[in-house]
Structure formats: structure tokens, C-alpha cells
C-alpha positions in Angstrom: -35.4 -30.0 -75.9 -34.1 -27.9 -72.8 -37.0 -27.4 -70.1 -37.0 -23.7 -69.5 -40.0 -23.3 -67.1 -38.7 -21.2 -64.2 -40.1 -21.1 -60.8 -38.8 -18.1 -59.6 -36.4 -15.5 -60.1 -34.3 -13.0 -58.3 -35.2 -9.4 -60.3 -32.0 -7.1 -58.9 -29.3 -9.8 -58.6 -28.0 -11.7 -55.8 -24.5 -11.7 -54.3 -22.8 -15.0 -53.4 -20.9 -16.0 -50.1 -19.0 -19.3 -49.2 -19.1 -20.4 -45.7 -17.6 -18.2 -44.0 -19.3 -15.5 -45.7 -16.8 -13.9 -47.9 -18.3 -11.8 -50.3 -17.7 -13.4 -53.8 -20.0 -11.3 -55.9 -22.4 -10.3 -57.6 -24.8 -11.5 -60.4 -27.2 -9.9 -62.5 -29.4 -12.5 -62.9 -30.6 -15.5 -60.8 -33.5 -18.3 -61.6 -34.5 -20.8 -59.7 -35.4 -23.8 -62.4 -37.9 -27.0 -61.6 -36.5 -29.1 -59.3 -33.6 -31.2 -60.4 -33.1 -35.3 -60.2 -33.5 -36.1 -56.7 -34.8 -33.1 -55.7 -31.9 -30.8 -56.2 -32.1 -27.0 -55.8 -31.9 -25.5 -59.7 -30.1 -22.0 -59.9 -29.0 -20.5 -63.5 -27.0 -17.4 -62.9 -25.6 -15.1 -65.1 -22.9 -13.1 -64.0 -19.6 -10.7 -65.9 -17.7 -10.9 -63.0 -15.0 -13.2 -63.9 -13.6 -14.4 -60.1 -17.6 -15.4 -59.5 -17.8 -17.1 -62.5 -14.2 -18.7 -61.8 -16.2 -19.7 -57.8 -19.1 -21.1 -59.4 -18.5 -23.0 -62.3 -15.5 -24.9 -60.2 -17.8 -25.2 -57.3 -17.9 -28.7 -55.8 -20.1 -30.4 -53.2 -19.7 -26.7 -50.8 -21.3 -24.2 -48.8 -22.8 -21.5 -50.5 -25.0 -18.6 -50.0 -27.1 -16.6 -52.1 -28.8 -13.4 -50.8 -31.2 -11.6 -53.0 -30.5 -8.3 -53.7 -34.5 -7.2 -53.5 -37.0 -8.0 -50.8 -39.4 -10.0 -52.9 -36.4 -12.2 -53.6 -35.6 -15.4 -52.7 -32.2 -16.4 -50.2 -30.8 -19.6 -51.3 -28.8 -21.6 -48.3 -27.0 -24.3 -49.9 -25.5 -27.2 -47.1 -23.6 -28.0 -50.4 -23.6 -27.0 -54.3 -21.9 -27.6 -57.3 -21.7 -25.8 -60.4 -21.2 -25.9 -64.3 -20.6 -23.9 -67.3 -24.8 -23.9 -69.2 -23.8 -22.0 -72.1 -23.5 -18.5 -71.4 -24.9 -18.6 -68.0 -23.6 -21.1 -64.3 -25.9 -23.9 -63.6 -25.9 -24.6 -59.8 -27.3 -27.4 -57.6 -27.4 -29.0 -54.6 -29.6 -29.8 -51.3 -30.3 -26.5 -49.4 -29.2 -26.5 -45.8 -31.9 -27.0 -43.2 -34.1 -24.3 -41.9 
């Protein structure tokens, strides 16, 4: 059975950059899930832009950043992620850089 507690969630979206902060779009929806194995930073995104849904789900061990598009939302600095097709959403995770 899938664990769908969520710890938090970014309401308005988010929009994605690489590392050297090229814009790569925008998704609807982000949630941060329960920490994965090893203590790896959870994001389930759902997107309909296809070139950030292209970025994600063939995203491998790189820079990312994820940048809330509301105040009370959460900023997500990944030293490196990868990513996955979860059904109809993009399962990301990784370690997040160093504050």
C-alpha cells in the first residue's frame, strides 16, 4: 500500500531551475512526502508542461532548484536529484544542498 502522508506542500506551484538557473518551468503542484531511504528529500510534482516533465523524469544525480511560487512555500535546494515517472505525477529525490 503506497504511504501518502505528505509533509508539506507548495499551494501556487513552483518553478524549477538547474544549476545555472535556467528557468525550466513551472508546476502546478508540489509535495514534499516523508523522508525517503536514507534520508532523501521526497517531492511529487505534477506538471502539463511537457520540456519539465521531459527535465525531471530524466533527471539524474543533478542540481536542481525549486522556488515556491507563494510565500508560505517551501524552496527546495537540491546538491543533487533524480527523478521518475509515479504514475501521473514526477517523483523526485535527492540530499538538499547545505544551508
Amino acid at each position: 500500500m503506497e504511504n501518502t502522508s505528505k509533509v508539506s506542500g507548495v499551494r501556487d506551484g513552483a518553478r524549477f531551475f538547474d544549476e545555472k538557473r535556467r528557468d525550466l518551468g513551472w508546476a502546478a503542484k508540489v509535495l514534499r512526502r516523508t523522508p525517503g531511504l536514507g534520508g532523501l528529500t521526497v517531492l511529487d510534482i505534477a506538471t502539463a508542461e511537457p520540456t519539465l516533465a521531459l527535465f525531471l523524469r530524466s533527471l539524474d544525480k543533478r542540481p536542481l532548484f525549486v522556488q515556491p511560487m507563494d510565500l508560505s512555500g517551501e524552496a527546495f535546494s537540491f546538491a543533487w536529484a533524480s527523478g521518475y515517472a509515479n504514475g501521473q505525477d514526477i517523483r523526485i529525490q535527492g540530499v538538499l544542498a547545505a544551508k
